[in-house]
PADRENRO-144769 format. One record per residue: residue number from 0; residue in one letter; z, x negated, y of N, C-alpha, C, CB in turn. Coordinates in pm, 1 decimal. Glycine has a CB too. Layout:
<nodes>
<node num="NUM" residu="A" n_w="Z" n_u="X" n_v="Y" ca_w="Z" ca_u="X" ca_v="Y" c_w="Z" c_u="X" c_v="Y" cb_w="Z" cb_u="X" cb_v="Y"/>
...
</nodes>
This chain:
<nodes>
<node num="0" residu="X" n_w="-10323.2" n_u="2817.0" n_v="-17472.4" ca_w="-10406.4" ca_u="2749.7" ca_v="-17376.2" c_w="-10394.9" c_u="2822.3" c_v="-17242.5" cb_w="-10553.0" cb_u="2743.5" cb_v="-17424.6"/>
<node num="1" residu="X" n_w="-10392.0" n_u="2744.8" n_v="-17142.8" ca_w="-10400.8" ca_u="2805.4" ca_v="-17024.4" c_w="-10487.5" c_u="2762.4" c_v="-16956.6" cb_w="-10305.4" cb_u="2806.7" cb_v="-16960.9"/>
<node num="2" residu="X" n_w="-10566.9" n_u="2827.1" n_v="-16799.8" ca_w="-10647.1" ca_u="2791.3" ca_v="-16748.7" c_w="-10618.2" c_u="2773.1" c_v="-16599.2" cb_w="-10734.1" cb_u="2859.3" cb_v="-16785.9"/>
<node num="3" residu="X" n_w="-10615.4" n_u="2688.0" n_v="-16528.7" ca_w="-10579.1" ca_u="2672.7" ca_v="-16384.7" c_w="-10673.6" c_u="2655.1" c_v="-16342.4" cb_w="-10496.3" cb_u="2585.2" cb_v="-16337.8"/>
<node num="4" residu="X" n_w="-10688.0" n_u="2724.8" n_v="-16219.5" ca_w="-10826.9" ca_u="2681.5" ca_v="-16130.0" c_w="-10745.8" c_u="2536.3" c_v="-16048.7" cb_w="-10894.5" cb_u="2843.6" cb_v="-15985.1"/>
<node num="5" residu="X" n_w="-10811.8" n_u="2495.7" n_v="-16049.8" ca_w="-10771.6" ca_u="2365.9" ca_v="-15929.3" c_w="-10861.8" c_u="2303.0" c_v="-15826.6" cb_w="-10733.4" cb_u="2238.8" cb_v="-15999.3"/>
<node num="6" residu="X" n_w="-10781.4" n_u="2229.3" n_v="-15720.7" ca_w="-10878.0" ca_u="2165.1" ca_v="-15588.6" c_w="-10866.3" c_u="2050.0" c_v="-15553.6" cb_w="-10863.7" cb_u="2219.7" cb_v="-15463.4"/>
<node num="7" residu="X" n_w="-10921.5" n_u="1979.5" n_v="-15485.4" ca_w="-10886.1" ca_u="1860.8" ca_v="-15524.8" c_w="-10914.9" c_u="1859.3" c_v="-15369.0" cb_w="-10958.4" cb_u="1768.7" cb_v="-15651.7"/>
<node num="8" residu="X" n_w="-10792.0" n_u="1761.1" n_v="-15312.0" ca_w="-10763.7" ca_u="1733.2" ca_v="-15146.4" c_w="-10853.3" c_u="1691.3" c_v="-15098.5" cb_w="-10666.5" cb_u="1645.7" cb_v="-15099.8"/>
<node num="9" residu="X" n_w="-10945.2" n_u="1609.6" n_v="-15134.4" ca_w="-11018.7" ca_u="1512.0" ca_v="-15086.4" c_w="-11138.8" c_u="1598.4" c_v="-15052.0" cb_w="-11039.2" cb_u="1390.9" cb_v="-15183.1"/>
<node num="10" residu="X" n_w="-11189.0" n_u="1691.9" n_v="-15148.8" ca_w="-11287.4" ca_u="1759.1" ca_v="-15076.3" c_w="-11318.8" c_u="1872.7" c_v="-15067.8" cb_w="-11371.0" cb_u="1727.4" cb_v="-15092.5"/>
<node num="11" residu="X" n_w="-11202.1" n_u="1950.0" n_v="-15149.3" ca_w="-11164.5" ca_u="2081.2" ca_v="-15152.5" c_w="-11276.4" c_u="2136.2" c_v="-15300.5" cb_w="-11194.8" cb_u="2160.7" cb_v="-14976.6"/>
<node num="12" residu="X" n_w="-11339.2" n_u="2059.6" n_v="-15338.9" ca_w="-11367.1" ca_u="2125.7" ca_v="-15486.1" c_w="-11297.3" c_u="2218.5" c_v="-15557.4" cb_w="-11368.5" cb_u="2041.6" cb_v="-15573.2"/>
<node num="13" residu="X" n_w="-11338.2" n_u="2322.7" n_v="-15598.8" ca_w="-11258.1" ca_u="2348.5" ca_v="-15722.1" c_w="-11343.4" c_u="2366.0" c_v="-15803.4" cb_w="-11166.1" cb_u="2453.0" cb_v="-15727.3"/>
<node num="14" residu="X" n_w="-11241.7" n_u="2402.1" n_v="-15950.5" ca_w="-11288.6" ca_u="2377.6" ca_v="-16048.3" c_w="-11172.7" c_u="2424.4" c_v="-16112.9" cb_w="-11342.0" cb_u="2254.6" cb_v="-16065.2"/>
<node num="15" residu="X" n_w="-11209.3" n_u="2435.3" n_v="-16269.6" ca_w="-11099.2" ca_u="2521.7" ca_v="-16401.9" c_w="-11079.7" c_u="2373.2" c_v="-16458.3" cb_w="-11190.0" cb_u="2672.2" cb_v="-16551.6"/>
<node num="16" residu="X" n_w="-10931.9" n_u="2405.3" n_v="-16515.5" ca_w="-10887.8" ca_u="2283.1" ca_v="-16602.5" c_w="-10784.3" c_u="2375.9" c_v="-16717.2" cb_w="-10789.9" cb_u="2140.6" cb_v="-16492.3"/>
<node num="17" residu="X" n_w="-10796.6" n_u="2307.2" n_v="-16834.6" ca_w="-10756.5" ca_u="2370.7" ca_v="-16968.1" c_w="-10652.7" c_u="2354.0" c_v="-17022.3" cb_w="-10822.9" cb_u="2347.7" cb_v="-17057.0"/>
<node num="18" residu="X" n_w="-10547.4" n_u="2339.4" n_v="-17003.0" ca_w="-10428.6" ca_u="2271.3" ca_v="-17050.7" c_w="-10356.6" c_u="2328.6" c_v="-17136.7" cb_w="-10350.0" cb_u="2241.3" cb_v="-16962.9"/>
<node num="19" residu="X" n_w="-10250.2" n_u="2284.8" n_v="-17247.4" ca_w="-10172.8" ca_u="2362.9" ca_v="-17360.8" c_w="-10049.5" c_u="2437.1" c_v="-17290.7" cb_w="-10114.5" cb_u="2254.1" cb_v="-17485.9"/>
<node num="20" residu="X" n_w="-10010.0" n_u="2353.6" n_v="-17158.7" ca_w="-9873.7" ca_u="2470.1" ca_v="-17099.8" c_w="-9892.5" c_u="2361.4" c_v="-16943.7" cb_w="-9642.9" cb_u="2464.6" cb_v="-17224.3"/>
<node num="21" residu="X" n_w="-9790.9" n_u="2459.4" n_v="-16876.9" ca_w="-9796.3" ca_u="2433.5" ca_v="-16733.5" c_w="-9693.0" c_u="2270.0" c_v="-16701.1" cb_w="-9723.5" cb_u="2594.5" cb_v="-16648.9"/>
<node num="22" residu="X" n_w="-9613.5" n_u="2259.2" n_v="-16787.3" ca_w="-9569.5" ca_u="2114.3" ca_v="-16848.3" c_w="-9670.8" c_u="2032.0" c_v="-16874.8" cb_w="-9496.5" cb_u="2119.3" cb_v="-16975.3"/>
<node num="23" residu="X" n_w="-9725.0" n_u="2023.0" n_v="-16920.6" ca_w="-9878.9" ca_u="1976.9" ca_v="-16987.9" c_w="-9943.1" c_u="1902.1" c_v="-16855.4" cb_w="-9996.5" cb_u="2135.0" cb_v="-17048.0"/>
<node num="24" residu="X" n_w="-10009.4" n_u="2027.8" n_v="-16792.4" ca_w="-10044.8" ca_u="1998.7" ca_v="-16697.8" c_w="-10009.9" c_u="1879.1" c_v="-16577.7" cb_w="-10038.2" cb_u="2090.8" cb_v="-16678.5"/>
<node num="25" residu="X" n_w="-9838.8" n_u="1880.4" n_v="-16563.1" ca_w="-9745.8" ca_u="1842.7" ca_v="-16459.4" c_w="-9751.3" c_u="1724.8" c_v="-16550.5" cb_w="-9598.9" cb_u="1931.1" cb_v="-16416.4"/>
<node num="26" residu="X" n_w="-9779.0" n_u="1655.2" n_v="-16647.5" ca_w="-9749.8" ca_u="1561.6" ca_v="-16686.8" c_w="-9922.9" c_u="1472.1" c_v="-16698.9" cb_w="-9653.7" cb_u="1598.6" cb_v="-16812.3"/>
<node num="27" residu="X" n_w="-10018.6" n_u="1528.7" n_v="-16723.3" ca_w="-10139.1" ca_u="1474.8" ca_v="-16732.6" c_w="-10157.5" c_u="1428.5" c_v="-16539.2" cb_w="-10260.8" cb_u="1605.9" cb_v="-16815.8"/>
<node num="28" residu="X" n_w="-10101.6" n_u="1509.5" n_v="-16471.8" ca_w="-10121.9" ca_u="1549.4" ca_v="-16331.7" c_w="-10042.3" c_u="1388.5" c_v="-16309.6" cb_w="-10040.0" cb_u="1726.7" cb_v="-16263.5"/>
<node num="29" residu="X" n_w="-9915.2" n_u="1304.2" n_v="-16319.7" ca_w="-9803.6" ca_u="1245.9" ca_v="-16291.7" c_w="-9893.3" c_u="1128.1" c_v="-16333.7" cb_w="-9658.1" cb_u="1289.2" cb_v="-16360.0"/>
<node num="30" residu="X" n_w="-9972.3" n_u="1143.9" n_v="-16487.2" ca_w="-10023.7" ca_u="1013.5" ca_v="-16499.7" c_w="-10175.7" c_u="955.3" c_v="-16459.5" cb_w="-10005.5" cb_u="994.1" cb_v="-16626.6"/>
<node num="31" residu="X" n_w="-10228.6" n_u="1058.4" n_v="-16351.3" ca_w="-10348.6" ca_u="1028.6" ca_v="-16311.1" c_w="-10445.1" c_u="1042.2" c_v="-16404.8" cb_w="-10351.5" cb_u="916.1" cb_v="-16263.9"/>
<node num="32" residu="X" n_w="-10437.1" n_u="1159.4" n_v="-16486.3" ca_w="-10586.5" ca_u="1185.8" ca_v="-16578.7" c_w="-10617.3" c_u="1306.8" c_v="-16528.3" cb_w="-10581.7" cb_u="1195.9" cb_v="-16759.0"/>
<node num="33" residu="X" n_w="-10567.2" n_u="1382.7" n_v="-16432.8" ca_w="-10679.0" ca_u="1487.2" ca_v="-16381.2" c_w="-10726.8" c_u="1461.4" c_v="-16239.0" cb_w="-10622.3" cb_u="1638.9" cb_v="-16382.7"/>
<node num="34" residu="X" n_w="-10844.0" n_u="1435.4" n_v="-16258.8" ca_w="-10921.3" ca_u="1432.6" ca_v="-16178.3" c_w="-11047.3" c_u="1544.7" c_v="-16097.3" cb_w="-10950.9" cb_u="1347.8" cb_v="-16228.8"/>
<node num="35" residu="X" n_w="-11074.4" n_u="1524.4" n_v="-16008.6" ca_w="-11188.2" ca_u="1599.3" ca_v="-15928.2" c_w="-11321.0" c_u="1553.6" c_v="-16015.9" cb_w="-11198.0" cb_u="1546.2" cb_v="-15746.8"/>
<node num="36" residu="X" n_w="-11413.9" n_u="1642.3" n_v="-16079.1" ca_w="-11574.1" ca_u="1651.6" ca_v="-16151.4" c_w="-11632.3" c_u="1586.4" c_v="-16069.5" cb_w="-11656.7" cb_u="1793.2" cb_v="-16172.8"/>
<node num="37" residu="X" n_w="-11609.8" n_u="1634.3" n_v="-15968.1" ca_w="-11754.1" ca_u="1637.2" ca_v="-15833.8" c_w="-11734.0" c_u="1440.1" c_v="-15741.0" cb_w="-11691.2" cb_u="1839.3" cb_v="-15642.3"/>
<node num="38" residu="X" n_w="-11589.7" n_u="1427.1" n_v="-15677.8" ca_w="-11635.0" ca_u="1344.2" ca_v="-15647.5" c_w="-11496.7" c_u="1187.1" c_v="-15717.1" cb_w="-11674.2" cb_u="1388.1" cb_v="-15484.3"/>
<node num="39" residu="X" n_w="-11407.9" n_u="1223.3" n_v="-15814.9" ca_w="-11318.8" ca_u="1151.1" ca_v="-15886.4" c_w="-11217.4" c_u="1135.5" c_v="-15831.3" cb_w="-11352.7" cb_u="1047.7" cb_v="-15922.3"/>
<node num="40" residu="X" n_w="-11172.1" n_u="1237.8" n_v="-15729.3" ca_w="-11059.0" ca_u="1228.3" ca_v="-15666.6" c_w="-10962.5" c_u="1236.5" c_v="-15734.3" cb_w="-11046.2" cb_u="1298.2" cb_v="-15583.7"/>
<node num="41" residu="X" n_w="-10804.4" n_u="1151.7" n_v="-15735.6" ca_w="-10664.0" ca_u="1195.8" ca_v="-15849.9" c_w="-10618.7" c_u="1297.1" c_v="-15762.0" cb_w="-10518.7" cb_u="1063.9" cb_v="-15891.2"/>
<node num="42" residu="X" n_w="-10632.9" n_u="1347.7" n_v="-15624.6" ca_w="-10539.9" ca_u="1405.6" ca_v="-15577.3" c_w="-10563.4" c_u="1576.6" c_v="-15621.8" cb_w="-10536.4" cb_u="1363.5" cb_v="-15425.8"/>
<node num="43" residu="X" n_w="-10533.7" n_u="1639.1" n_v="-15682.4" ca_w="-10546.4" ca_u="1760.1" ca_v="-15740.4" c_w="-10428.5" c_u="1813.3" c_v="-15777.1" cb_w="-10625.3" cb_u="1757.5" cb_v="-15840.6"/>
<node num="44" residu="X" n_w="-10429.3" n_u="1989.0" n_v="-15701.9" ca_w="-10360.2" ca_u="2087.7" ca_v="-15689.4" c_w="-10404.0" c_u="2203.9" c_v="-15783.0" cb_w="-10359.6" cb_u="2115.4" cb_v="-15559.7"/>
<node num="45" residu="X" n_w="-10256.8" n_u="2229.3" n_v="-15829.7" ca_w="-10348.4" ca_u="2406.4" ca_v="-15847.3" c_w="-10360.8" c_u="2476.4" c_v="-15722.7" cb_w="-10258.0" cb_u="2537.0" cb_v="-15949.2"/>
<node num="46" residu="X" n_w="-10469.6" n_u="2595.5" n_v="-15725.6" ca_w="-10531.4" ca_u="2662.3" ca_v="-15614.5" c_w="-10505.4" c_u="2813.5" c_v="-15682.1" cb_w="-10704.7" cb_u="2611.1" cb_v="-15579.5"/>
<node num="47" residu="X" n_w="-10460.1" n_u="2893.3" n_v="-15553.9" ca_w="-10422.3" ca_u="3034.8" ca_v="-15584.6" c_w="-10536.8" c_u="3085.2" c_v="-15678.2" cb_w="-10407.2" cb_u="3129.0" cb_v="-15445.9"/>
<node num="48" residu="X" n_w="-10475.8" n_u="3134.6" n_v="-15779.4" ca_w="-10584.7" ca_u="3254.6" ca_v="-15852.6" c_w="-10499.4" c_u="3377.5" c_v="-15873.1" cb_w="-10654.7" cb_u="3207.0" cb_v="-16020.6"/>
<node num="49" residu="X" n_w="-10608.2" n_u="3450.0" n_v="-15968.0" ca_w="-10588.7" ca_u="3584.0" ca_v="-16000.5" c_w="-10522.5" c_u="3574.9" c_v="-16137.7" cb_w="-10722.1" cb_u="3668.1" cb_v="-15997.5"/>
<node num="50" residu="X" n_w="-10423.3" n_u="3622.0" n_v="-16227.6" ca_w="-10358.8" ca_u="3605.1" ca_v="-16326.7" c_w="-10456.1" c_u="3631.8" c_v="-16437.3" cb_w="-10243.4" cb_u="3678.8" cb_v="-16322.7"/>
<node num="51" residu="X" n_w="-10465.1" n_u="3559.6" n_v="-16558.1" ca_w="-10595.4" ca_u="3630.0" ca_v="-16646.1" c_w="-10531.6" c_u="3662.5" c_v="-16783.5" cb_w="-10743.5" cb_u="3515.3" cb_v="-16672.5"/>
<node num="52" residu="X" n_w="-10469.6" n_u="3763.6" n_v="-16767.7" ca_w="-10433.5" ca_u="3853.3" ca_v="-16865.0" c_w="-10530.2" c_u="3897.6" c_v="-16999.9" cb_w="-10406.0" cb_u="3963.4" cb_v="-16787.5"/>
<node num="53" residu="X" n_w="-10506.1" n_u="3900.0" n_v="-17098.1" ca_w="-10627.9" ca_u="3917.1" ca_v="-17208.7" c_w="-10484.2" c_u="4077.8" c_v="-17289.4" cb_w="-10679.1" cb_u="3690.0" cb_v="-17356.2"/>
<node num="54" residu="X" n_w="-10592.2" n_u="4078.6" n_v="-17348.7" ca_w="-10497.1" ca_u="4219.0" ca_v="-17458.8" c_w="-10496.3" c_u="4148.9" c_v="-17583.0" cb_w="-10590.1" cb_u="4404.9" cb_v="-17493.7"/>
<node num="55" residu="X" n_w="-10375.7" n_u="4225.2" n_v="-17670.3" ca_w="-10363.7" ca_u="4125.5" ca_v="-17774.7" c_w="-10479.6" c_u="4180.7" c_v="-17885.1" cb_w="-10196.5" cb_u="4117.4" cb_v="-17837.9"/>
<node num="56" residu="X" n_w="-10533.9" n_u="4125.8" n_v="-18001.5" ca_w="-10607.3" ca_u="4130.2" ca_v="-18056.8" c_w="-10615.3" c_u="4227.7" c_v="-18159.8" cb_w="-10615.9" cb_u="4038.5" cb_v="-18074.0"/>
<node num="57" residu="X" n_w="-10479.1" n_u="4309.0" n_v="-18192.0" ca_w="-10497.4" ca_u="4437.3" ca_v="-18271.9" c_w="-10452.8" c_u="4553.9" c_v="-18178.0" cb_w="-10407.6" cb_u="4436.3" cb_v="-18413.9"/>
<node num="58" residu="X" n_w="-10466.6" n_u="4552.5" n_v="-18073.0" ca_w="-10473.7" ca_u="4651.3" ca_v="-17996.2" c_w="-10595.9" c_u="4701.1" c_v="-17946.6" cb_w="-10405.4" cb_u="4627.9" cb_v="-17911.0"/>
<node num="59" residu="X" n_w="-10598.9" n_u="4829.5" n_v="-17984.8" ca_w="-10744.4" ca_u="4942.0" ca_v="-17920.1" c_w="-10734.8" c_u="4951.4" c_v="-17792.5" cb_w="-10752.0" cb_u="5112.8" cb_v="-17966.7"/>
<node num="60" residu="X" n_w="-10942.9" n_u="4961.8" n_v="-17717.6" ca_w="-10877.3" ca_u="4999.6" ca_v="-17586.4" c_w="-10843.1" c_u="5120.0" c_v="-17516.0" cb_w="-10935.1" cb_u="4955.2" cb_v="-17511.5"/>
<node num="61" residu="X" n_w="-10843.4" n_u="5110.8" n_v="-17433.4" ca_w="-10794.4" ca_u="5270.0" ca_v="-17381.2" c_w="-10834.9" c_u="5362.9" c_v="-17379.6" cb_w="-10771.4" cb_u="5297.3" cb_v="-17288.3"/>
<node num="62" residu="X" n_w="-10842.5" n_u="5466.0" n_v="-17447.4" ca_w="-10929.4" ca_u="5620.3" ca_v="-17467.8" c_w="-10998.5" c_u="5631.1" c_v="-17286.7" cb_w="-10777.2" cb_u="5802.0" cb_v="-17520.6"/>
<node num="63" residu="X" n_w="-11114.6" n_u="5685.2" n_v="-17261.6" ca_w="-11148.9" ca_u="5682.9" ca_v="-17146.6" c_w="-11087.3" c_u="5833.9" c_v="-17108.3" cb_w="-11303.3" cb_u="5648.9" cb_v="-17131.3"/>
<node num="64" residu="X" n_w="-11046.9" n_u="5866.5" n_v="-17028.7" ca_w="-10967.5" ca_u="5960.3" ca_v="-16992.1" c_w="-11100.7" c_u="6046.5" c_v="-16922.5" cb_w="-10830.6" cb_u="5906.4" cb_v="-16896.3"/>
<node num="65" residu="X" n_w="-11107.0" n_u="6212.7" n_v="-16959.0" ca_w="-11195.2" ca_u="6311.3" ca_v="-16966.0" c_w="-11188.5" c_u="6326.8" c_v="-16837.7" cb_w="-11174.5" cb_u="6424.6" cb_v="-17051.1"/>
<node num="66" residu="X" n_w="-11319.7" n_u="6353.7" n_v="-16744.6" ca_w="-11293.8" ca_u="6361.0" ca_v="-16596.9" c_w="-11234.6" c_u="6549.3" c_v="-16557.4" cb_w="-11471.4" cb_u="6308.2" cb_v="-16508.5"/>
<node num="67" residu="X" n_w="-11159.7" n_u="6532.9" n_v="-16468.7" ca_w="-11094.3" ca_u="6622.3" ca_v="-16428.6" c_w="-11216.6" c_u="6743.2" c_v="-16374.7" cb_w="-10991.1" cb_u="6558.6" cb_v="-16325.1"/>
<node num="68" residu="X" n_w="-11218.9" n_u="6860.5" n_v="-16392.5" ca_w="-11300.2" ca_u="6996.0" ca_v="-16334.4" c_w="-11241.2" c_u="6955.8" c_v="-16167.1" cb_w="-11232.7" cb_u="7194.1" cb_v="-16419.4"/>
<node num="69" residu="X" n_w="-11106.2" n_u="6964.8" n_v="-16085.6" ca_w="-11062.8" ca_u="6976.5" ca_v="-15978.2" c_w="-11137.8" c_u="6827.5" c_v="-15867.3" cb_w="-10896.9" cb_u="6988.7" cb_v="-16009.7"/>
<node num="70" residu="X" n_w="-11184.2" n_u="6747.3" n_v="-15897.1" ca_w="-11233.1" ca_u="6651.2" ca_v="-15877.1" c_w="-11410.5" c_u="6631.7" c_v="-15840.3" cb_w="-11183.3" cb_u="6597.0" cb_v="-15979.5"/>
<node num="71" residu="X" n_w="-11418.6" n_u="6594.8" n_v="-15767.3" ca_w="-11572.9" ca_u="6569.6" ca_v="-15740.5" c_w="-11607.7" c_u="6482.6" c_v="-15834.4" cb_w="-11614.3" cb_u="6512.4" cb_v="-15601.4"/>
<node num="72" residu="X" n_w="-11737.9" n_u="6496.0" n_v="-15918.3" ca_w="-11800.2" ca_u="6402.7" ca_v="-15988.4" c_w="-11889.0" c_u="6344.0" c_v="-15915.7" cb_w="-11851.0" cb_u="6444.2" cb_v="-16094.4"/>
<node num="73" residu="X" n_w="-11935.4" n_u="6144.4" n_v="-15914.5" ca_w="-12029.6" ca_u="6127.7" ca_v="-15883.4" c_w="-12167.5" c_u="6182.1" c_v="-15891.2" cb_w="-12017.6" cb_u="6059.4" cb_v="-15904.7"/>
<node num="74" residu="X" n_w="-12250.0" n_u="6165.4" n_v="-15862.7" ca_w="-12376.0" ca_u="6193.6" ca_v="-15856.3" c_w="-12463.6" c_u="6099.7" c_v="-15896.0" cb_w="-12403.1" cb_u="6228.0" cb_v="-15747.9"/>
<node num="75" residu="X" n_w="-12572.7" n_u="6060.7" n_v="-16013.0" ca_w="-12607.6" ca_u="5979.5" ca_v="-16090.7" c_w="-12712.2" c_u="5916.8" c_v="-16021.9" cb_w="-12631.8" cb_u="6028.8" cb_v="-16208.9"/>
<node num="76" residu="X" n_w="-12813.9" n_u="6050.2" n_v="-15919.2" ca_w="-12937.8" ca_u="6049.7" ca_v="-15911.0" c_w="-12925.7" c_u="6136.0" c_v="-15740.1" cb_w="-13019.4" cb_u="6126.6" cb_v="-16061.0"/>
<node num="77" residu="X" n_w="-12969.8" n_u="6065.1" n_v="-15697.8" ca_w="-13038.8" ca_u="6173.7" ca_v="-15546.1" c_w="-12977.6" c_u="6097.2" c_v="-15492.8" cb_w="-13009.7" cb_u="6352.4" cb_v="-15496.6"/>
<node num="78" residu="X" n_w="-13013.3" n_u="6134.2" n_v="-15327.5" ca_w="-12964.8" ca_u="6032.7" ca_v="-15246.5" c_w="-12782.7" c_u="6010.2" c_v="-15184.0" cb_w="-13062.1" cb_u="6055.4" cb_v="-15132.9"/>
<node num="79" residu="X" n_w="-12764.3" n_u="5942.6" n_v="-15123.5" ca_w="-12601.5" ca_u="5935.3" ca_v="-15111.3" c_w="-12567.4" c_u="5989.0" c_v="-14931.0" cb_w="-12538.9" cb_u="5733.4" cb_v="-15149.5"/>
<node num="80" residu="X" n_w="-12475.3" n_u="6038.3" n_v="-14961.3" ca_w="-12417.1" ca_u="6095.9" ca_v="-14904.9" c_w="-12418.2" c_u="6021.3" c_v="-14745.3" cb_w="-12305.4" cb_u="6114.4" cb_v="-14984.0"/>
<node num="81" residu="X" n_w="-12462.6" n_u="6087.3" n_v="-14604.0" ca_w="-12454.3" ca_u="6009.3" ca_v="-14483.6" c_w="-12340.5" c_u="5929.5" c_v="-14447.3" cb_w="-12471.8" cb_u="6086.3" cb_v="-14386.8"/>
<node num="82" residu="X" n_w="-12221.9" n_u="5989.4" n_v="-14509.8" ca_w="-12048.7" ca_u="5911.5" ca_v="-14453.3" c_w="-12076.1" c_u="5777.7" c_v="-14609.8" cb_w="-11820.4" cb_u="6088.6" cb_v="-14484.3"/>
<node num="83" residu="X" n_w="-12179.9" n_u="5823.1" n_v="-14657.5" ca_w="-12139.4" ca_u="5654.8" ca_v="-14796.1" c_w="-12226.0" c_u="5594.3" c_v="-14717.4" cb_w="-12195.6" cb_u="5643.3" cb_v="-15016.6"/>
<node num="84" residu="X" n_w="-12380.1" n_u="5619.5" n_v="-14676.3" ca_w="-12492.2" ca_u="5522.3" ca_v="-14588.0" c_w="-12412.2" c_u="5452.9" c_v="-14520.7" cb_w="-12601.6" cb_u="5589.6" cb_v="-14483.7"/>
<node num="85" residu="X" n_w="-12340.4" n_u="5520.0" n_v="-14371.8" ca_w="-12238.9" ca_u="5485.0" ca_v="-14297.6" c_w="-12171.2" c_u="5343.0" c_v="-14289.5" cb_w="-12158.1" cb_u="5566.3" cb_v="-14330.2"/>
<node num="86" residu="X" n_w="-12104.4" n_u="5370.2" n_v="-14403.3" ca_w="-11983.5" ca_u="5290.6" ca_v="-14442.5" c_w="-12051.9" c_u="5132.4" c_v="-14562.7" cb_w="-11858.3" cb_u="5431.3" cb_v="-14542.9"/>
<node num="87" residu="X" n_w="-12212.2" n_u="5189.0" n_v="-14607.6" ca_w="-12244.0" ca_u="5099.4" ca_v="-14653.4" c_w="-12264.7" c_u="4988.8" c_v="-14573.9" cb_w="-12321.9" cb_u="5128.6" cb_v="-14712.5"/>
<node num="88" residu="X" n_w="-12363.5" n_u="5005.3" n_v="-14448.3" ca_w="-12410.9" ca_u="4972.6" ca_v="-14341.2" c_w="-12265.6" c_u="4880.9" c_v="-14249.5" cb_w="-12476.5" cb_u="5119.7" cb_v="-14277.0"/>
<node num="89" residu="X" n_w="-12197.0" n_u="4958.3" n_v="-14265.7" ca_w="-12078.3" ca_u="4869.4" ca_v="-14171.3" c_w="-12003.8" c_u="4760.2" c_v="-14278.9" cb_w="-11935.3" cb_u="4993.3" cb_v="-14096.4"/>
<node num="90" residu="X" n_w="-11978.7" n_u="4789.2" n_v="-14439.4" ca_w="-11983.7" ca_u="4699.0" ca_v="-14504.3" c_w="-12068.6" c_u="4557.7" c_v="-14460.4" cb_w="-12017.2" cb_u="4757.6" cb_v="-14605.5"/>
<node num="91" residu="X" n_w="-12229.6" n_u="4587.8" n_v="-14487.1" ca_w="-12354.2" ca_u="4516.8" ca_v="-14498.0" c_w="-12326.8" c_u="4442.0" c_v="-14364.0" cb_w="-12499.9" cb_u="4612.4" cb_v="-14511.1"/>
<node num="92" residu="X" n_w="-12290.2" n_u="4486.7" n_v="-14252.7" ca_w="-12304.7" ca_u="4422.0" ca_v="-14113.9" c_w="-12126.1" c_u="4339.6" c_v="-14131.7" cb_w="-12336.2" cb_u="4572.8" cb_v="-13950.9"/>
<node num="93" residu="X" n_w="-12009.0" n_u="4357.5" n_v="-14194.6" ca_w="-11957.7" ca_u="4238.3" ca_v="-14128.7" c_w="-11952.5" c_u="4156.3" c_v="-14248.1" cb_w="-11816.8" cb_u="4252.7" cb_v="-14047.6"/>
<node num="94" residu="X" n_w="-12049.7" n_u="4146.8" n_v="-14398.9" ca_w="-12062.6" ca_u="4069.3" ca_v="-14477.4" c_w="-12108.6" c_u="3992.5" c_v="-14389.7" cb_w="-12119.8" cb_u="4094.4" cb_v="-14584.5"/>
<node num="95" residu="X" n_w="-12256.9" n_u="3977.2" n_v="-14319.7" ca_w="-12322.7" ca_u="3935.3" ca_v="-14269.5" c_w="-12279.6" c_u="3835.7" c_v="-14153.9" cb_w="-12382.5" cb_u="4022.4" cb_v="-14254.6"/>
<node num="96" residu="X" n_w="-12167.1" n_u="3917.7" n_v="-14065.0" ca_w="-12082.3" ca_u="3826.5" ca_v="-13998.6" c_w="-12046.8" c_u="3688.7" c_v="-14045.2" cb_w="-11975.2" cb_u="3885.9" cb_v="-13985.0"/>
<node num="97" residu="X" n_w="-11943.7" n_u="3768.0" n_v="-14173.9" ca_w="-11837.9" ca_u="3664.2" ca_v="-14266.1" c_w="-11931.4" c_u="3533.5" c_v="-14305.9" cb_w="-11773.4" cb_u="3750.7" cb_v="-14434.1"/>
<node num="98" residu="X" n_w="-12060.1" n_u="3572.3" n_v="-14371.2" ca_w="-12127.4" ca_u="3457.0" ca_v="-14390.5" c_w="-12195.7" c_u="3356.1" c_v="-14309.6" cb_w="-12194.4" cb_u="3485.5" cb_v="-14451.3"/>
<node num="99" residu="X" n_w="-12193.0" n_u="3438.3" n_v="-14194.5" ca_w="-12230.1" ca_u="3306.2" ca_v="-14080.3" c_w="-12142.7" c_u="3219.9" c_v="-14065.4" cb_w="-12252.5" cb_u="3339.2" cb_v="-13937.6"/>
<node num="100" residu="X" n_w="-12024.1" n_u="3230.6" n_v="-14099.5" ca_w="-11930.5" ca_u="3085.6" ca_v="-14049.1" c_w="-11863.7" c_u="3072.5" c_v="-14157.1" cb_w="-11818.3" cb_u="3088.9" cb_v="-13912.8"/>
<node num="101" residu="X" n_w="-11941.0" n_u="3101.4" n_v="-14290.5" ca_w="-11855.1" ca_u="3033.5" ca_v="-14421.8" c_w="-11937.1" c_u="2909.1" c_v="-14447.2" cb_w="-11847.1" cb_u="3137.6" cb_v="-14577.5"/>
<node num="102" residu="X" n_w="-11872.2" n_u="2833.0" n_v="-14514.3" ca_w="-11869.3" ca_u="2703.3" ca_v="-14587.7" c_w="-11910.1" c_u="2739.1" c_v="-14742.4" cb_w="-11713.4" cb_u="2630.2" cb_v="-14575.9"/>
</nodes>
């Protein structure tokens, strides 16, 4: 099974669609059965994603690797550091930007 995110031209929806192979897809796609949820558009693309890799099912996961002595450890508890405030703050201010003129 595979999973494609997809969008659909008409109004830029997306949305996940489930298909058995990427053939599959190109052929449900050719005969007008995938459609847009939101408003029934046929015109639908796949839309860039992130690859979704799984591990196979008798494989262990990864020993967590022992933190190094030469290395700074976080700090669990107390306050953070003025250069992390900093950098939080300039984070926080151009989120704030970004979301004023998102859609």
């Amino acid at each position: 099974m595979i999973v494609f995110d997809l969008e659909c031209r008409a109004g830029g929806h997306r949305f996940e669609g489930w298909f058995a192979s990427s053939e599959d897809f190109a052929g449900q796609q050719a005969r007008g059965l995938v459609t847009c949820p939101v408003c029934g558009a046929p015109e639908v693309d796949k839309a860039l994603s992130a690859p979704r890799l799984t591990r196979k099912g008798n494989q262990l996961p990864a020993a967590p690797s022992a933190p190094r002595p030469d290395v700074p450890q976080p700090v669990a508890n107390g306050p953070l550091p003025p250069e992390a405030v900093a950098m939080l703050k300039a984070v926080a201010a151009v989120q704030s930007e970004m979301l004023k003129s998102s859609t």
